[in-house]
C-alpha positions, 0 to 999 in steps of 0.5 A: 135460299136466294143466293142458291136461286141466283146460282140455280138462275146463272146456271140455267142461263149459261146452259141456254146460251150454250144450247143456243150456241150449239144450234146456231152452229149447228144450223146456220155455220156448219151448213152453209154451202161453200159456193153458190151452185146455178141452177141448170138450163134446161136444153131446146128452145122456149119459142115455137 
């Protein structure tokens, strides 16, 4: 019986880290912009 909870026990581990993994990469990886984009200036002048 405890060497099946120790198997249950790594595999739920490796199945976190691989969950982990995958949204790491999901988010954070994948979705970053390639370059940096300015923000537009806006046209006319700010005095008066």
């Amino acid at each position: 019986m405890e060497t099946f909870l120790e198997i249950l026990r790594e595999v739920l581990k490796g199945m976190g880290r691989e969950v982990c993994a995958y949204f790491f990469r999901k988010n954070v990886l994948e979705d970053r912009k390639t370059t940096l984009r300015r923000r537009k200036q806006k046209g006319g002048s700010d005095k008066i």
